[in-house]
N, C-alpha and C positions, 0 to 999 in steps of 0.2 A: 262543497260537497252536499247531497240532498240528506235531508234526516230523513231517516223511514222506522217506522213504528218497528218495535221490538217484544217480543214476549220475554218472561222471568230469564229464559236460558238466552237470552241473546238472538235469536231466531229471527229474521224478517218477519213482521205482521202489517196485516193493512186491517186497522181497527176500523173504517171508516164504515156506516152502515150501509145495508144494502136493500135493494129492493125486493118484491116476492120472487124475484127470477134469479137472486143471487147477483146482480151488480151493482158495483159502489154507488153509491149517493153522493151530492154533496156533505163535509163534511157539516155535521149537527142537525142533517135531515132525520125525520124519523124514519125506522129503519123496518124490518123484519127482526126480530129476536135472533143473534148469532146461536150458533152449536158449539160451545166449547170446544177446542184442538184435542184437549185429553181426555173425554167424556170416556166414561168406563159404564157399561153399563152389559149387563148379560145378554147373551144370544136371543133371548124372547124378546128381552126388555127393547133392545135394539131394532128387532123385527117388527116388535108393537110402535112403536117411537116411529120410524122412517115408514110402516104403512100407513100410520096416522098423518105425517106429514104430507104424503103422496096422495091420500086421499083429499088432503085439506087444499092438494093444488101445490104445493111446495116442494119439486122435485129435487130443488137445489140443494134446501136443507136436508132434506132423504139422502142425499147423496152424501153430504157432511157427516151425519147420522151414521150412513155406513161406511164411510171412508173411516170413521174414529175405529170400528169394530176392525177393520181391516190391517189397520196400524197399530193398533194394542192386543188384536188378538191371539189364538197361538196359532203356528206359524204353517201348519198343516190343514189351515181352513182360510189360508189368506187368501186364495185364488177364489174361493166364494164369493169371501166379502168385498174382494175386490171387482169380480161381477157384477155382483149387485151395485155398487159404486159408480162405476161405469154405465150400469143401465139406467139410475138414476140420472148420471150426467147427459147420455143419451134423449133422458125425457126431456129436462133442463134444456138442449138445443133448441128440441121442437117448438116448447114454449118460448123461446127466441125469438123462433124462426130461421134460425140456422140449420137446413137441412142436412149441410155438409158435416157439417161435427153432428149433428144427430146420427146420423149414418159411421160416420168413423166408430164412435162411440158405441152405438149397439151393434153394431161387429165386434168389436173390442169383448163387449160383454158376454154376447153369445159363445165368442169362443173360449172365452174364459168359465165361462157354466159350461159348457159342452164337455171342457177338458175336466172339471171337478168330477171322480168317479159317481158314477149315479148310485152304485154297492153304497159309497160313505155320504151321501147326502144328510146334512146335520139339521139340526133343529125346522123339517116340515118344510125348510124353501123348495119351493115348486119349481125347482130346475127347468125340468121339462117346457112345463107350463109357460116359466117365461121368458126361454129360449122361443116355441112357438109361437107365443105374444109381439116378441123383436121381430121376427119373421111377417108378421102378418104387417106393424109398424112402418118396416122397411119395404114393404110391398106397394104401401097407400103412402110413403113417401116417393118412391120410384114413378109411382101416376102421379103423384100430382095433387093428392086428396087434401085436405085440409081436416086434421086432424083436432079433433074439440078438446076441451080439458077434462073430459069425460072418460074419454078414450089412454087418457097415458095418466090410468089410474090401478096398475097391474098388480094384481093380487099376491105378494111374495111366498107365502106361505100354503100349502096344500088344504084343501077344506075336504071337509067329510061327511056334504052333502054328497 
């Protein structure tokens, strides 16, 4: 039988590090800094954390970021943060280079922001904005574009310039 890594509750875990794109290393490679499974941290704090990350090129960790908010948050903003999750893992393809899950994926996401009522939009995320953003993504992945790290560096939060 294989051993496989475990957390405190028994849980399958793959402790082994990863790279800036989110996949395993050899084991005792140096890694990327993991996201903690149970990171608790507030709606801002969250937002600030996974834009920082997305900005610094790290959409993976962004996506860990916001998958923690999505699984410990309350259960009437899950579709949010689960969007947001999703559009992260979406960027995460691109910088693969897996078009086809970047596509599955910011579908995924769009219609999960589309569906979050725009009346209850919580803490400033730019629904709209980055429903629009996938769109244009999906557009320049449909051609053919090659898309720089520049470009899947989308703003979550609404500004007020």
């Amino acid at each position: 039988m294989i051993s496989r890594d475990r957390d405190a509750a028994g849980r399958a875990r793959n402790d082994r590090p990863r790279d800036r794109l989110g996949r395993p290393l050899p084991p005792g490679s140096a890694g990327v800094a993991r996201i903690p499974d149970d990171l608790e941290l507030t709606p801002q704090q969250t937002l600030a954390f996974a834009q920082q990350l997305l900005d610094d090129g790290l959409a993976f960790n962004a996506h860990e970021v916001l998958e923690a908010a999505w699984k410990n948050g309350p259960v009437a903003e899950r579709m949010l943060w689960q969007g947001l999750a999703q559009y992260a893992v979406g960027l995460t393809h691109i910088q693969r280079g897996n078009t086809k899950g970047a596509t599955t994926l910011l579908l995924r996401a769009r219609e999960r922001l589309g569906a979050y009522p725009a009346n209850a939009q919580q803490h400033e995320v730019d629904r709209d904005g980055l429903i629009a953003y996938a769109g244009q993504l999906l557009d320049a992945i449909e051609r053919g574009t090659a898309l720089t790290d520049e470009r899947l560096r989308p703003r979550l939060r609404r500004t007020t310039d």
